[in-house]
C-alpha positions as CSV (number, residue, x, y, z in Angstrom):
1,X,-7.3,52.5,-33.1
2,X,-7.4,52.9,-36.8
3,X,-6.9,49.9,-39.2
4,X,-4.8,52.0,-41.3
5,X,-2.3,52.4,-38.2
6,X,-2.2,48.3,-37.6
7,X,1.0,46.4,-38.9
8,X,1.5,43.5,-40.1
9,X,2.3,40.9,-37.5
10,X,0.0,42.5,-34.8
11,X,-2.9,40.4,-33.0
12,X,-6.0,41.7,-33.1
13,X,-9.0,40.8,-30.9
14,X,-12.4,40.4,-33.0
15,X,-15.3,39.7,-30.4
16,X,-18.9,38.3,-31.3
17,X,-20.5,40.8,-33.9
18,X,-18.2,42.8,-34.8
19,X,-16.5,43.0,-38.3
20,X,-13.2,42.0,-39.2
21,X,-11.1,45.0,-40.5
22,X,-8.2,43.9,-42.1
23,X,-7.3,40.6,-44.0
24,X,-5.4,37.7,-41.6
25,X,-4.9,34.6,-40.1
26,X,-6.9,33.3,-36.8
27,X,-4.6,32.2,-34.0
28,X,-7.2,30.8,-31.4
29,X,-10.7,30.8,-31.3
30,X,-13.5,29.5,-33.3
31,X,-16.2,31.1,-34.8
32,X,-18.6,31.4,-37.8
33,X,-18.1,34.6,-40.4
34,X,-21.4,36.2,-42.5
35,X,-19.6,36.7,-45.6
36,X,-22.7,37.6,-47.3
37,X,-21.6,41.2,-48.0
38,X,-18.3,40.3,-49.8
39,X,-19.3,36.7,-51.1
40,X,-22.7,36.7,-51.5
41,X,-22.8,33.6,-50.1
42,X,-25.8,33.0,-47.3
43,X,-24.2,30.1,-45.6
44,X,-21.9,31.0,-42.7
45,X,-18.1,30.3,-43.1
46,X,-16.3,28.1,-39.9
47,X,-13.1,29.8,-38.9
48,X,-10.9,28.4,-36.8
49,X,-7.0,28.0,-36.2
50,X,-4.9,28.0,-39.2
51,X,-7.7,29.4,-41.7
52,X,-7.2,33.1,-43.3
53,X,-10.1,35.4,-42.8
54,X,-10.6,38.8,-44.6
55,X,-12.1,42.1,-43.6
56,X,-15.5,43.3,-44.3
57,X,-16.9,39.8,-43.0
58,X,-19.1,40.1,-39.6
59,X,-17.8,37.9,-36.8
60,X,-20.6,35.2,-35.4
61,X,-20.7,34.5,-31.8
62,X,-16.9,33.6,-30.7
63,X,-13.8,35.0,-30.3
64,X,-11.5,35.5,-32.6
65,X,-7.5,36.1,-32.3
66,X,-5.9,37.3,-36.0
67,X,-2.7,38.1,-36.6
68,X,-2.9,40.4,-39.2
69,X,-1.3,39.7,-42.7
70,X,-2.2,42.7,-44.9
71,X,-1.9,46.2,-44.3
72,X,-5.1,48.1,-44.6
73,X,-4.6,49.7,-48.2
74,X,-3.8,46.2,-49.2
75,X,-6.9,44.6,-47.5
76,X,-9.9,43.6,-49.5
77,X,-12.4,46.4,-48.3
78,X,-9.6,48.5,-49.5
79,X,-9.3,47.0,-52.8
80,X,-13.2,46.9,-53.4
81,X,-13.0,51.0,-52.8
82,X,-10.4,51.4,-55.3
83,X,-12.3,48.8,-58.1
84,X,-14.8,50.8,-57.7
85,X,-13.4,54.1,-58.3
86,X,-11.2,52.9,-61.4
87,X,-14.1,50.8,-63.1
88,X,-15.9,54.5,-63.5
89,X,-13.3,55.8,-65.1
90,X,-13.5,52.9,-67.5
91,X,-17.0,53.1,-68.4
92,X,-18.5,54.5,-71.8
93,X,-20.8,57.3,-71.3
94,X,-23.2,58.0,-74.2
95,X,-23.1,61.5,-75.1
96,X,-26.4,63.5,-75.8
97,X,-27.5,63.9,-79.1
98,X,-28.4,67.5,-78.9
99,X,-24.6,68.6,-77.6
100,X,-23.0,66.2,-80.2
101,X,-25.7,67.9,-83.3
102,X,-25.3,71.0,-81.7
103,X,-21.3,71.5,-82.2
104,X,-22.1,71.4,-86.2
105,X,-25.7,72.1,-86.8
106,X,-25.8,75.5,-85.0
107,X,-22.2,77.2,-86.7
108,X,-23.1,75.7,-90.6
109,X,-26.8,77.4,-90.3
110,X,-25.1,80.6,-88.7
111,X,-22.5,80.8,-91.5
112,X,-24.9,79.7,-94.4
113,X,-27.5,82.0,-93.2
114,X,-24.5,85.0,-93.2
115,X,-23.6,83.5,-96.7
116,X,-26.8,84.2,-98.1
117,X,-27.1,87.5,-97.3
118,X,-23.9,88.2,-98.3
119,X,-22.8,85.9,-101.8
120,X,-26.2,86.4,-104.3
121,X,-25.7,90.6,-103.9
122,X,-22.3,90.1,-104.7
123,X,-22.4,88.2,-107.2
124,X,-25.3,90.3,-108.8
125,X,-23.2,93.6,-108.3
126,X,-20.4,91.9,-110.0
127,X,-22.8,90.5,-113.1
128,X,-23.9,94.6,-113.2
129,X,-27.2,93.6,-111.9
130,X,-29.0,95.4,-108.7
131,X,-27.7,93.6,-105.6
132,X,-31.2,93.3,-103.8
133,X,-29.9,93.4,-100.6
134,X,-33.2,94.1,-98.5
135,X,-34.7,90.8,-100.4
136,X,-31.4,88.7,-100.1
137,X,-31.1,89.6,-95.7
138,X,-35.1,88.7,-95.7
139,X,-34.3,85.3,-97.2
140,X,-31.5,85.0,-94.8
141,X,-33.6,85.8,-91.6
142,X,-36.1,83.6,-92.8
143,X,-33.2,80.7,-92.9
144,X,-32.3,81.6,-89.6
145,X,-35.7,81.5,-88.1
146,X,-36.2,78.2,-89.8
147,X,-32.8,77.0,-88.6
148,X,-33.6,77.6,-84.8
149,X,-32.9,74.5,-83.0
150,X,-35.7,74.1,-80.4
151,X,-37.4,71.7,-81.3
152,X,-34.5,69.6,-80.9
153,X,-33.6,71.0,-77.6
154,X,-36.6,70.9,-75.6
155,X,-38.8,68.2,-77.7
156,X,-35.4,65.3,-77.1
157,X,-34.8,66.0,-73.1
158,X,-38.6,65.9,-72.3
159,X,-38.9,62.9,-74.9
160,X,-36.1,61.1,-72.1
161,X,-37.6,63.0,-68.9
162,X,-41.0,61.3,-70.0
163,X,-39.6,57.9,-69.7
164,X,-37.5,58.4,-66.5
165,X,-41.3,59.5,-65.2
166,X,-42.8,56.7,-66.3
167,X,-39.9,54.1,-65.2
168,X,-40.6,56.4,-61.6
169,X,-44.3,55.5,-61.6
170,X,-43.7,51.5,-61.7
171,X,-40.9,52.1,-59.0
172,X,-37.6,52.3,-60.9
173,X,-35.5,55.7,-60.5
174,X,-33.2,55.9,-63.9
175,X,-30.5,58.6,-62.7
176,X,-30.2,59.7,-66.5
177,X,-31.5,60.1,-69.7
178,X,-28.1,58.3,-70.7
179,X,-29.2,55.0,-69.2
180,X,-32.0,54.8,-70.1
181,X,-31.0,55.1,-73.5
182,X,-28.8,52.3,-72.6
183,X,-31.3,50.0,-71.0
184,X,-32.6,49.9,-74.4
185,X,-30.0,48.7,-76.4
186,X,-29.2,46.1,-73.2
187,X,-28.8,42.2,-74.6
188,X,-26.6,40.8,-72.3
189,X,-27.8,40.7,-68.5
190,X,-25.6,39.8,-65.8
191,X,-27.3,39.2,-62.2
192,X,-26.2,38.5,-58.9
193,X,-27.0,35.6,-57.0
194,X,-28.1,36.5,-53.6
195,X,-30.5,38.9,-52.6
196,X,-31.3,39.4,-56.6
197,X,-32.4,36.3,-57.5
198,X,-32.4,34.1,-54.6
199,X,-33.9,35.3,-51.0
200,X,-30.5,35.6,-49.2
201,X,-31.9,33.7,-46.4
202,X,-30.6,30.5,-44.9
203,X,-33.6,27.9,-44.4
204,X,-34.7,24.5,-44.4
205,X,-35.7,23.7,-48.4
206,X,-36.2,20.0,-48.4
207,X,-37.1,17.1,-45.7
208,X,-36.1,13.8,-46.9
209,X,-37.1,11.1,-45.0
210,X,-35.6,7.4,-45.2
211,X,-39.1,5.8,-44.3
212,X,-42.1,6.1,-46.6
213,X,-44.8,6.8,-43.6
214,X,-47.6,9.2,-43.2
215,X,-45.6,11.7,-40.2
216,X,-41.9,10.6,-41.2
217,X,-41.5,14.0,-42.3
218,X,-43.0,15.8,-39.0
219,X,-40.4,12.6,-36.9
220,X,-37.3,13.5,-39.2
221,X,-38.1,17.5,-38.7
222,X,-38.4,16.8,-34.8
223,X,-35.3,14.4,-34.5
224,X,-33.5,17.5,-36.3
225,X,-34.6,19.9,-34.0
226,X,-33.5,18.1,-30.7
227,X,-30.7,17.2,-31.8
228,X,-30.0,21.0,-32.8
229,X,-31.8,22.5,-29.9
230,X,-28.8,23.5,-27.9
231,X,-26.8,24.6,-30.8
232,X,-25.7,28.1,-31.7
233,X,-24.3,27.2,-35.0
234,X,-26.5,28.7,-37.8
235,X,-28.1,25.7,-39.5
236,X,-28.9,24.5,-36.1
237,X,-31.3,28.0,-35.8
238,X,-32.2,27.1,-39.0
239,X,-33.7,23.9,-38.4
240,X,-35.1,24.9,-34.8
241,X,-37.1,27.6,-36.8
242,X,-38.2,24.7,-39.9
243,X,-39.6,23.3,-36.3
244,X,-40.9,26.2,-34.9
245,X,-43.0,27.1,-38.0
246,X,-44.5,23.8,-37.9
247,X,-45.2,24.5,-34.3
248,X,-47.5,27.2,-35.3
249,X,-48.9,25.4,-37.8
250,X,-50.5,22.3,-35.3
251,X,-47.5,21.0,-34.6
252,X,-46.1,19.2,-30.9
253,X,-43.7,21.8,-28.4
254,X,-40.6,20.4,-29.1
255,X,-40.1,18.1,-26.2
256,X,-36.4,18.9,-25.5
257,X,-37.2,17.3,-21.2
258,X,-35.8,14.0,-23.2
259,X,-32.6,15.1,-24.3
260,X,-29.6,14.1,-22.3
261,X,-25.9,13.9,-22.7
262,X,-25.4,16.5,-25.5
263,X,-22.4,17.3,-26.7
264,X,-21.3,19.5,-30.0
265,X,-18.5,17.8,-32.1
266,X,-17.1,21.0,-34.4
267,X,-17.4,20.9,-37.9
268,X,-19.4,18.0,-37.9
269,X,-22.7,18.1,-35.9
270,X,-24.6,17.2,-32.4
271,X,-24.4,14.2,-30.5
272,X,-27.0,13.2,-27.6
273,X,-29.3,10.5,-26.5
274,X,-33.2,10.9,-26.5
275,X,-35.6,8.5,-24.4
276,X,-32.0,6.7,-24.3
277,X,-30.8,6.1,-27.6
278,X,-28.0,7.7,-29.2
279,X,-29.2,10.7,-31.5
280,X,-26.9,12.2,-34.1
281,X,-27.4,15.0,-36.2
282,X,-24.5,16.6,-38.7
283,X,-22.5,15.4,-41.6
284,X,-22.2,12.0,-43.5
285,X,-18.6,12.3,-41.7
286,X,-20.0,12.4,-38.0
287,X,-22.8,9.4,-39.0
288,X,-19.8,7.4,-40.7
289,X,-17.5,7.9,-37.5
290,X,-20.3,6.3,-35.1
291,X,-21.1,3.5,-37.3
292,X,-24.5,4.3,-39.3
293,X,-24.7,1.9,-42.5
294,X,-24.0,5.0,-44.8
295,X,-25.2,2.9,-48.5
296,X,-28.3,3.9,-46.9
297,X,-27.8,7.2,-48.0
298,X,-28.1,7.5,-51.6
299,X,-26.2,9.4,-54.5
300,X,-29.1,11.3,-55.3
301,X,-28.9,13.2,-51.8
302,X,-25.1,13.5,-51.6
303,X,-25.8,15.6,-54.9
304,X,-28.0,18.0,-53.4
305,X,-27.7,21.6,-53.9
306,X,-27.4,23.3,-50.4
307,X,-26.4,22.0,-46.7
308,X,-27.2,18.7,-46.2
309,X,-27.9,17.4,-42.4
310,X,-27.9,13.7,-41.7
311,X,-30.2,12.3,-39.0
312,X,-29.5,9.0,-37.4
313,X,-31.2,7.4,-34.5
314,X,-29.8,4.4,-32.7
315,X,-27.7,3.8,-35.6
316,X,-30.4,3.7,-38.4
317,X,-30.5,6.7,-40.7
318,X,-33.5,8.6,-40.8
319,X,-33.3,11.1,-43.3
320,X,-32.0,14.2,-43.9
321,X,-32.4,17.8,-44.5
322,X,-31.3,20.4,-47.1
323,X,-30.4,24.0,-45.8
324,X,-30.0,26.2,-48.9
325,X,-31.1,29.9,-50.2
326,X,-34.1,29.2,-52.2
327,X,-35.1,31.5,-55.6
328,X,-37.2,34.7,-55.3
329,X,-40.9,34.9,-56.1
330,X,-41.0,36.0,-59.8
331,X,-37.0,35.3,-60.4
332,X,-38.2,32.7,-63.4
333,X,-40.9,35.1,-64.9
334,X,-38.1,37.8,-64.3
335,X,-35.3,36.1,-66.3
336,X,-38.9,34.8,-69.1
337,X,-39.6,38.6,-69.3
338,X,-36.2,40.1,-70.4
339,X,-35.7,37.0,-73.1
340,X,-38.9,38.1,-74.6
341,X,-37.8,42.2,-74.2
342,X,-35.0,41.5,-76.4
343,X,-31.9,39.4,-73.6
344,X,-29.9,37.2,-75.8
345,X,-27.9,35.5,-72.6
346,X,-28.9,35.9,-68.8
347,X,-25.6,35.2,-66.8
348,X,-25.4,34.8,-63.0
349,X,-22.1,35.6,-61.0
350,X,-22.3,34.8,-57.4
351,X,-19.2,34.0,-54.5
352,X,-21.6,31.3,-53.3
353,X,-20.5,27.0,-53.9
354,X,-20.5,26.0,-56.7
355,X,-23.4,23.0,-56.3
356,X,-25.5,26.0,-55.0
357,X,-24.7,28.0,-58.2
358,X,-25.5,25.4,-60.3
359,X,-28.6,24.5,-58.9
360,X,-30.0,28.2,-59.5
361,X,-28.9,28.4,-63.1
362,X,-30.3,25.1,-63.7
363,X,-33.8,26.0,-62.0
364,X,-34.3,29.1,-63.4
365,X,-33.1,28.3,-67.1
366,X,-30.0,30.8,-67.0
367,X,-27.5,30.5,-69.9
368,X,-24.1,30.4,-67.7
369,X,-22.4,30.8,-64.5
370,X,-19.6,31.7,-62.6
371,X,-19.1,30.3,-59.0
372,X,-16.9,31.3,-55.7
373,X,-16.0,34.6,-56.7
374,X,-14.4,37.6,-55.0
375,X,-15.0,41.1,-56.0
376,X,-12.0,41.5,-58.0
377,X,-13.5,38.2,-59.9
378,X,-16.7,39.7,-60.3
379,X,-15.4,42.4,-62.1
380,X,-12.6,40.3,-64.3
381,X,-15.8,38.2,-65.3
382,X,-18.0,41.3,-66.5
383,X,-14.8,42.5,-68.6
384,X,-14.8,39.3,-70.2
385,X,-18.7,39.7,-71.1
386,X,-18.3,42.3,-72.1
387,X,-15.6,42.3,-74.6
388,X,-17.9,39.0,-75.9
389,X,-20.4,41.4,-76.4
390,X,-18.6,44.0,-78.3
391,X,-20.5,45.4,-81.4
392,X,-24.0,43.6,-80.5
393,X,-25.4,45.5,-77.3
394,X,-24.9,47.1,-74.2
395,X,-24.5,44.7,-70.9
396,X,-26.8,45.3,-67.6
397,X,-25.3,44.0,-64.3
398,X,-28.1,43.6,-61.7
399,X,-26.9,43.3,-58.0
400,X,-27.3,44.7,-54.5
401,X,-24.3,44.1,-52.2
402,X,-21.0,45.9,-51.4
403,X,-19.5,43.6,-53.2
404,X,-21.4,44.1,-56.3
405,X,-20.7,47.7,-56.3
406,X,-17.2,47.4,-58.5
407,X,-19.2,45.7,-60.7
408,X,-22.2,47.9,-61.1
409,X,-20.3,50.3,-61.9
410,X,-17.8,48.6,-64.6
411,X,-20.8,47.7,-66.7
412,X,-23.0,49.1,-69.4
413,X,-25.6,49.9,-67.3
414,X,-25.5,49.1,-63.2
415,X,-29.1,48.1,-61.5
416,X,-28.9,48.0,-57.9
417,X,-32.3,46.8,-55.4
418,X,-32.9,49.9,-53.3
419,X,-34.8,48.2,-50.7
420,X,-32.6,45.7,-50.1
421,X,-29.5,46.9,-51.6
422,X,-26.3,48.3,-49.7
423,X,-25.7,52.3,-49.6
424,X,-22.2,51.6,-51.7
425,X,-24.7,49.2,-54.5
426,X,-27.1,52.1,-54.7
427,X,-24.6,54.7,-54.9
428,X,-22.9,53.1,-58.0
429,X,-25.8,52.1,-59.7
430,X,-27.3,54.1,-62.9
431,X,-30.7,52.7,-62.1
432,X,-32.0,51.4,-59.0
433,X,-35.3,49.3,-58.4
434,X,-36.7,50.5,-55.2
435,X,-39.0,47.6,-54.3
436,X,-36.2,45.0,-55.6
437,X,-38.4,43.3,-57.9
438,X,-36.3,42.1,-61.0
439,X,-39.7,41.4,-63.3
440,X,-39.7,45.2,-64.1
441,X,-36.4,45.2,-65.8
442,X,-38.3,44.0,-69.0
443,X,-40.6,46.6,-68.3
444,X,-38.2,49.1,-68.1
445,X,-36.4,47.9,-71.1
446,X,-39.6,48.5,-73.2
447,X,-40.1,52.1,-72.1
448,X,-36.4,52.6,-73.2
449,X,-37.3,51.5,-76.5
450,X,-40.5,53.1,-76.7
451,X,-38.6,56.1,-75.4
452,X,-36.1,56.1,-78.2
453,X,-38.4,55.7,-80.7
454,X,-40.4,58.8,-79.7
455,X,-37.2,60.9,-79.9
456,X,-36.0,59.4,-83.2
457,X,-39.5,60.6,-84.6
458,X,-39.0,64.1,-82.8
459,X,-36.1,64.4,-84.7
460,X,-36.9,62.8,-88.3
461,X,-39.8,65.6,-87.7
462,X,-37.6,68.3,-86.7
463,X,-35.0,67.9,-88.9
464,X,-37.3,67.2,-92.2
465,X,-39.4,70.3,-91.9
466,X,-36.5,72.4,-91.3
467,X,-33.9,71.3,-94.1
468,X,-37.3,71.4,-96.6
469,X,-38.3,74.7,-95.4
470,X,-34.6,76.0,-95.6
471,X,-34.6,75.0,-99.0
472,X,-37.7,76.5,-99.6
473,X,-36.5,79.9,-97.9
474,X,-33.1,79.7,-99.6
475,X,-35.0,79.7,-103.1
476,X,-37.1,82.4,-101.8
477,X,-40.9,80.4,-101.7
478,X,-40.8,80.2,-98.4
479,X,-43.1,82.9,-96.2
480,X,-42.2,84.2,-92.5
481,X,-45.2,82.7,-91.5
482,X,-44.5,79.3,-92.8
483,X,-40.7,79.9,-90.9
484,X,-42.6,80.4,-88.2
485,X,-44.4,76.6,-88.0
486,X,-41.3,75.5,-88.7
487,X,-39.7,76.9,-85.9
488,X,-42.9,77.2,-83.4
489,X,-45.0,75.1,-84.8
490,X,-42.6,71.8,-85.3
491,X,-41.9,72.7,-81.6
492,X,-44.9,71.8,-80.1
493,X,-45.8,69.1,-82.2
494,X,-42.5,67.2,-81.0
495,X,-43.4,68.3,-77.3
496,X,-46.8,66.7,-77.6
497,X,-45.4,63.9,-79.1
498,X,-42.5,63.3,-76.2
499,X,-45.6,63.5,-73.7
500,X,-46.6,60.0,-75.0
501,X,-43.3,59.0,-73.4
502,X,-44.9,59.6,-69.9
503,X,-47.3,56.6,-70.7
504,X,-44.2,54.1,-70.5
């Protein structure tokens, strides 16, 4: 049936890959939720009796009975929909130049160039003088001539369409000469954790053994993976493909004939015996519960950005691993790049932990973050930005989820990934990077500027020949012919000029 027809109170069934549709509370079942799309976050969330779940997440591999506690227009897929529809109505669009010149420029030259015709005979007729009309209307056709405005209109657009082609030929598409405009005067960037500046994937980072041997590394990674290997939960596939990679790499099948008497202990890890001793795998709180000396583990590794999983054997600690999201190729020469185009602050918003969070800011030299946030928080965040940033630039949000899409549309300038990016992301972005590679937002900011400055010239150029020549008609020195160049001629000189802009 449809969600919208649900009411509150009802039990709903959600079964193993499907998504929840409206905001409640589990009754029975247990489960692990890919909140990725709302969050951001790569880890998988347990839910079980007692904990609240919202819609949009995707179910793992149990089932799940919710009573639902929301109705659907009140349910967070329904509230991201209507953020994103009222942030564009509160975002500042930049007119064009040539409409806002245009509503002065073209009725003064029209009414001065009627003027002229009109005033000098009249006043000479009045003085008792002849009134010269032929010579007074050739001055005034010659102002009008002079006065045409293209230049202005065709040499600005192309000047813009020039950049958007050349942001299109390093694989950014710019939906308007407005933004990219905007991209230009951008000093506050605002980026998305997952998918934008880390890999959104969920994998073994770190292998910390307690012994300092030659293979405790390749033991601890093989202790991990047996005591995982009959394990659905998603760090356990995680460490079983750590294990499988170094499989292909030289590595020993994983010899899983030795495992006995396994048994999974929810929410805190695997217990089982191998060649007869007791094997456990999971949390400090499982390792602590069966008696492993836990000083062993030190301060250092309880710190640890990510998922940690404890390995004990016999009761001795082995080691442990760290399952986290690790940072994009080029993230760190992204976030160099756009300090040098110009960024005063690089800010990164994410719904992920806040260890996690903190790790990435603090590895890739970020100025701030904001941790554990919902949509709704996403946007509250930007707002705050970007009343900070009132009066010194525009602010660019870069991200690629549902989630994100509020936000890419409340600030500045949205930039959504295009490979990697969700329909709604790409939809309310202004500019979207089709291979998702962040380095070429500094690119793109420098063929903004160097756009702008090609149309500020086309204009200085326009605008100067014209009021000189005007005077120069006005005073009657001017020639048709020299109207002419500075109606024609001016014209394709700025056109030649805004090809430059192709360039980038």
């Amino acid at each position: 049936m449809d969600p919208e027809d649900v009411e509150v109170g009802s039990v709903i069934v959600i079964r193993p890959g499907e998504k929840i549709p409206l905001d409640g509370t589990v009754l029975s079942g247990e489960s692990f939720l890919d909140t990725a799309a709302l969050t951001g976050e790569s880890v998988p969330r347990r839910a079980c009796a007692g904990d609240d779940v919202i819609s949009g997440c995707v179910n793992g591999a149990g089932t799940l009975r919710v009573r639902v506690n929301r109705k659907y227009e009140d349910s967070t897929v329904a509230r991201i929909l209507d953020l994103v529809e009222n942030a564009s109505s509160k975002k500042a669009k930049l007119e064009n130049f040539i409409t806002r010149f245009a509503k002065y420029y073209t009725p003064a030259v029209t009414i001065g160039a009627a003027l002229l015709a009109l005033i000098p005979p009249v006043v000479r007729l009045a003085m008792g003088l002849a009134p010269a009309w032929g010579d007074w209307i050739g001055r005034a056709c010659i102002f009008l001539i002079v006065s045409c405005p293209c230049a202005l209109v065709i040499s600005v657009p192309l000047g813009f369409f020039g950049g958007i082609g050349a942001a299109s030929r390093i694989g950014v598409l710019v939906k308007g000469s407005n933004f990219l405009e905007l991209i230009a005067e951008t000093t506050t960037v605002v980026m998305d954790k997952t998918g934008t500046l880390t890999k959104g994937e969920f994998a073994v980072t770190g292998v910390l053994p307690a012994e300092d041997s030659a293979d405790a590394e390749r033991q601890l990674l093989l202790l991990a993976a047996l005591g995982e290997s009959f394990s659905t939960h998603p760090i356990a596939q995680s460490v079983l493909a750590a294990y499988k990679k170094a499989e292909e790499e030289g590595g020993e099948p994983l010899p899983t004939a030795m495992l006995s008497d396994m048994q999974e202990i929810a929410g805190h890890g695997t217990i089982s015996r191998y060649q007869g001793r007791e094997l456990l795998v999971g949390n400090a709180a499982l390792l602590s519960d069966n008696g492993v000396e836990m000083y062993k583990i030190t301060d250092d590794i309880k710190k640890l950005a990510g998922t940690v999983v404890l390995v004990a054997l016999d009761g001795v600690y082995r080691g442990a691993l760290v399952i986290s999201d690790s940072v994009k190729e080029g993230a760190a020469e992204a976030v160099a790049g756009m300090r040098r185009a110009g960024v005063r602050r690089v800010v990164m918003l994410t719904g992920d932990r806040e260890d996690a969070a903190r790790a990435v800011c603090e590895s890739l030299s970020l100025d701030t973050y904001y941790a554990e946030l919902l949509p709704g928080d996403k946007v509250d965040a930007v707002e705050k930005l970007i009343a900070d940033n009132a009066g010194s630039g525009k602010l660019a949000f870069v991200g690629d989820g549902i989630n994100d899409a509020p936000v890419l549309m409340r600030a500045d300038v949205g930039i959504a990934m295009g490979s990697l990016g969700s329909d709604a992301a790409i939809e309310a972005a202004d500019i979207v990077l089709m291979d998702d590679d962040v380095t070429k937002i500094a690119r793109l900011m420098q063929i903004g500027r160097r756009t702008l400055r090609i149309v500020r010239q086309n204009v200085v150029l326009a605008l100067g020949v014209k009021f000189a020549v005007l005077l120069l008609g006005a005073l009657g020195i001017a020639t048709m012919w020299l109207a002419v160049f500075a109606d024609v001629g001016v014209a394709v000189l700025a056109i030649l000029n805004s090809m430059r802009a192709l360039k980038g």
